[in-house]
C-alpha positions as CSV (number, residue, x, y, z in Angstrom):
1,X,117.3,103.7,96.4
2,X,114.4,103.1,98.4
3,X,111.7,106.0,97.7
4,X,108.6,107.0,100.2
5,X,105.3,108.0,99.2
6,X,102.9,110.7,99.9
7,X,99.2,111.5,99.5
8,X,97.9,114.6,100.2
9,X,93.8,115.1,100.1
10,X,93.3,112.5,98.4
11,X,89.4,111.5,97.8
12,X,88.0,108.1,96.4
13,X,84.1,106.9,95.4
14,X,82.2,104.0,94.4
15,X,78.9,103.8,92.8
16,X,76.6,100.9,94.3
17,X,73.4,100.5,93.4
18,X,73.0,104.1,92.1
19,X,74.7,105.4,95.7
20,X,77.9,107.3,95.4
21,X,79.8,105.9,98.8
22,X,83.0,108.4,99.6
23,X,85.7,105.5,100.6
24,X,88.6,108.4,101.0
25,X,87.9,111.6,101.9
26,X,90.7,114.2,102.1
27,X,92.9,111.4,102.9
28,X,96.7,112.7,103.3
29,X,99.7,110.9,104.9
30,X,103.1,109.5,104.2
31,X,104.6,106.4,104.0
32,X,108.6,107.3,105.1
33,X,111.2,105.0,103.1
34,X,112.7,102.5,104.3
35,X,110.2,101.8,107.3
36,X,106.9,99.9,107.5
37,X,103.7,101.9,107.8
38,X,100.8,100.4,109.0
39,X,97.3,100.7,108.1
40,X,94.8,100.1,110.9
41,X,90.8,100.7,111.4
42,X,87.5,98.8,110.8
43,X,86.4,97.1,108.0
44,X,85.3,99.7,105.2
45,X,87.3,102.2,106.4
46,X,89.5,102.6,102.8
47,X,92.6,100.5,103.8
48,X,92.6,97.9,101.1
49,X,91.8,101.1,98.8
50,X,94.9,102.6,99.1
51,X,96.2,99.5,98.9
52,X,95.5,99.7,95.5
53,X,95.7,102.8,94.7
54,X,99.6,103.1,95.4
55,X,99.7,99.9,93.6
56,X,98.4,101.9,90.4
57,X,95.2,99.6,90.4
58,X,92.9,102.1,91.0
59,X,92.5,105.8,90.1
60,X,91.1,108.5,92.6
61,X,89.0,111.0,92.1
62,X,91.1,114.2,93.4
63,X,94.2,115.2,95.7
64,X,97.6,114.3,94.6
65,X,99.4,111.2,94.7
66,X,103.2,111.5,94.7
67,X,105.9,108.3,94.0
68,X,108.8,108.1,92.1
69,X,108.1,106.7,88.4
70,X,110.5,104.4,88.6
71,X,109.7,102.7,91.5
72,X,108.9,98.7,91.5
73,X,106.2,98.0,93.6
74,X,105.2,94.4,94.8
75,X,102.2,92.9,96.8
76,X,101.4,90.7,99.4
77,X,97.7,89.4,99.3
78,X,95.9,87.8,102.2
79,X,96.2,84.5,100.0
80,X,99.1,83.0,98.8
81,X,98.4,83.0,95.0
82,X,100.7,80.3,94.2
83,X,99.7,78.4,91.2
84,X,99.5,75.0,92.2
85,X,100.9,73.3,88.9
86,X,104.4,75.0,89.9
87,X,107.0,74.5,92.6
88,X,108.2,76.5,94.8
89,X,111.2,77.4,93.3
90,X,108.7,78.4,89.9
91,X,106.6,79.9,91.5
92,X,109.0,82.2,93.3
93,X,110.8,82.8,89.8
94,X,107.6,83.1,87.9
95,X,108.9,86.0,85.4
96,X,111.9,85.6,85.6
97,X,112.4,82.0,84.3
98,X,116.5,82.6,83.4
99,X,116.9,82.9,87.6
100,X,115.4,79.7,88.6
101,X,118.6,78.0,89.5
102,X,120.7,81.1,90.0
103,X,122.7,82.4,93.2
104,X,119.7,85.2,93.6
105,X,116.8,83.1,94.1
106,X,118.5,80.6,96.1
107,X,119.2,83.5,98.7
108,X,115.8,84.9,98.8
109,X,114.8,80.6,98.9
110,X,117.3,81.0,102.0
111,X,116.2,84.8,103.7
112,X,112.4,83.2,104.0
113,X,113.4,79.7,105.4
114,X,112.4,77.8,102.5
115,X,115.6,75.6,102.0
116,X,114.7,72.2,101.1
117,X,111.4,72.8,99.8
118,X,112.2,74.3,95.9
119,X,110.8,71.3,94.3
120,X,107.2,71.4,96.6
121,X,104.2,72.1,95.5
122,X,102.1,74.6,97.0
123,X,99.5,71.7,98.1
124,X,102.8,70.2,100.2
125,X,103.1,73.0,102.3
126,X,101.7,74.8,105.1
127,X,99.8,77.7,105.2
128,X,102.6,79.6,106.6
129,X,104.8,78.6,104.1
130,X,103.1,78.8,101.4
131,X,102.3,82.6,102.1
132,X,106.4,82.8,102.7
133,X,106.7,81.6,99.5
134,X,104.4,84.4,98.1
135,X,106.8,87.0,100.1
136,X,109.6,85.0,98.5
137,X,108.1,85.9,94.8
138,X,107.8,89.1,95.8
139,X,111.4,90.1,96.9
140,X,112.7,87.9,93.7
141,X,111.1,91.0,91.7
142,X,113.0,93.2,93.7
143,X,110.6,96.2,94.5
144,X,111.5,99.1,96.5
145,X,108.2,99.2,98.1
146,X,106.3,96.1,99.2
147,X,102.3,96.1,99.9
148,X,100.8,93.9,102.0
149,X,97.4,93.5,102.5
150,X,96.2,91.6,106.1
151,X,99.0,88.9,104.4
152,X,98.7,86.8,108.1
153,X,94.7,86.9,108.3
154,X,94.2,83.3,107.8
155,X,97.0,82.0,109.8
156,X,96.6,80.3,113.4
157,X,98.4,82.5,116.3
158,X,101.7,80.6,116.6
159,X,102.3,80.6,112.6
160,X,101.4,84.7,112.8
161,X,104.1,85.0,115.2
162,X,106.9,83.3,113.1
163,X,105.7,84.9,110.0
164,X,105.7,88.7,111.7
165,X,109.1,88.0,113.0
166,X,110.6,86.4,109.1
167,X,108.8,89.7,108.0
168,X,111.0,92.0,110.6
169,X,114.3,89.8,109.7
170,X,113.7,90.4,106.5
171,X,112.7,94.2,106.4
172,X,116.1,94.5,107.9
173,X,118.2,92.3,105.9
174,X,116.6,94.3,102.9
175,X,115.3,98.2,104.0
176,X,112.4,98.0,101.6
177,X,109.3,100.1,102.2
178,X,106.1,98.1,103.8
179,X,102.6,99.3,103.5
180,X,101.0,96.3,105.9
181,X,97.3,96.3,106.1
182,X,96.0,94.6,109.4
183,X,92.8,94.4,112.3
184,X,95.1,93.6,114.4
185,X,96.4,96.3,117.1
186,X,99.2,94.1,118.4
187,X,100.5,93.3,115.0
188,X,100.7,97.2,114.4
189,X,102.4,97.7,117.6
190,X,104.9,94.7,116.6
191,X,105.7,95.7,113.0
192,X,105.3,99.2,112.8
193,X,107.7,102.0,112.7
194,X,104.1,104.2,111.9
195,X,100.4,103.5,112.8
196,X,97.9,105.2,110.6
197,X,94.8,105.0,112.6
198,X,91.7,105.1,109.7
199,X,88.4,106.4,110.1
200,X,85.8,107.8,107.8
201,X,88.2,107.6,105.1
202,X,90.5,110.0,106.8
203,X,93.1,109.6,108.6
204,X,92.3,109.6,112.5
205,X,95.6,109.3,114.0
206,X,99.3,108.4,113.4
207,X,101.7,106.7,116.0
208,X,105.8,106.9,115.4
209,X,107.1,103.9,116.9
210,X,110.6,104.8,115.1
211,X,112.1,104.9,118.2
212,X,111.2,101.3,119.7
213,X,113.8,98.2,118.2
214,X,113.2,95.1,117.5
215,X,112.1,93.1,118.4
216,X,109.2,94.1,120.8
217,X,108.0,92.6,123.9
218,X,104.1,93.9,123.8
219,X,104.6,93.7,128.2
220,X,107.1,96.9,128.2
221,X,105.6,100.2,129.4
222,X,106.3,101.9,126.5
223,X,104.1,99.6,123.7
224,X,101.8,98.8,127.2
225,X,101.2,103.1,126.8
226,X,100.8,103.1,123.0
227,X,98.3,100.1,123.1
228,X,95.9,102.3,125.0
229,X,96.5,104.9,123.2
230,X,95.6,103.5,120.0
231,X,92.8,101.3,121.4
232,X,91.6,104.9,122.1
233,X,92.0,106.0,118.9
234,X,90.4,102.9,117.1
235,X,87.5,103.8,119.8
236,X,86.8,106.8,118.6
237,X,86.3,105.8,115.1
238,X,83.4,103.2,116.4
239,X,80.8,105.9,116.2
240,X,81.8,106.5,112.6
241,X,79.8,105.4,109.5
242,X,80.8,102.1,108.3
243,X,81.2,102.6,104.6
């Protein structure tokens, strides 16, 4: 079963050049199962830290930190990752060689639109698809919670769209946790159930969207409200140190 995750004052440094710099400070939220959360501020604000931090790739320095044991986590990076040398079908079964022609990867080969192409290399694809392959290897590893970090940075506006929307068809042909890192405010407003509005390391705001389906038309009053609202927010954060 799907698990959530919560931190609660949770504080994180780096040491540059001699300088202690505070990326988290007090940080405390949740990430609800079963939904995606977004993480949104300015560059240096912390996001990709706690990225990796509920990834178990980096420690912290104090607060608490509570997820199940048990749970399988996988990540989406901003970059494919694909090794070139291996299809698409290998590299979406990379660990788990015994599956590459079974029923299981075929389906997830299906779920991300990727019929067709098992025997491409990653240099034969698009961008788009290369990165829906990457989503592909993540869901053959079956994780209950799935991190992505900006995973549609990179990608012109029209292949953004498709992608958000294969990500939303397949959040609910699944019900796995997300944790999606992004700059953009309409690509919160699209994807999330939950904004987390970052600041100073801290959290500066949080928007439940729980309430709005899918999918969402960005022109209705009620995203049209919450756009302002959390152009506000993101505002506010403007006059903060940039760590």
């Amino acid at each position: 079963m799907t698990r959530g995750v919560k931190m609660i004052g949770l504080c994180k440094s780096f040491t540059v050049a001699g300088k202690k710099i505070d990326v988290l400070k007090d940080f405390s939220a949740s990430f609800p199962e079963e939904r995606v959360t977004v993480l949104l501020g300015k560059s240096g604000c912390g996001k990709t830290t706690l990225i990796r931090i509920i990834a178990g790739l980096e420690d912290f320095g104090g607060g608490k930190l509570e997820k199940p044991q048990c749970e399988k986590i996988g990540i989406v990076f901003q970059e494919p990752r694909l090794m070139p040398w291996l299809t698409v079908a290998e590299n979406i079964a990379f660990g788990k060689k015994t599956e590459l022609g079974g029923e299981k990867i075929a389906k997830i080969i299906e779920l991300v639109n990727l019929a067709g192409f098992e025997r491409a290399y990653p240099h034969q694809l698009s961008g788009g698809m290369q990165q829906r392959a990457a989503i592909a290897r993540t869901l053959m590893h079956d994780p209950e919670m799935i991190l992505m970090d900006e995973p549609f940075a990179s990608l012109d506006y029209f292949i953004r769209e498709t992608l958000q929307n294969k990500l939303i068809e397949i959040h609910r042909a699944t019900g796995k946790s997300v944790v999606f890192v992004t700059h953009s405010v309409d690509e919160a407003l699209i994807l999330g159930h939950k904004i987390i509005v970052i600041g100073e390391g801290r959290v500066q705001k949080e928007f439940d969207l729980t309430a709005c389906p899918y999918p969402r038309d960005l022109l209705c009053e009620e995203l049209i409200a919450a756009k302002k609202e959390v152009l506000a927010a993101i505002k506010q954060t403007e006059s903060l140190p940039t760590l």
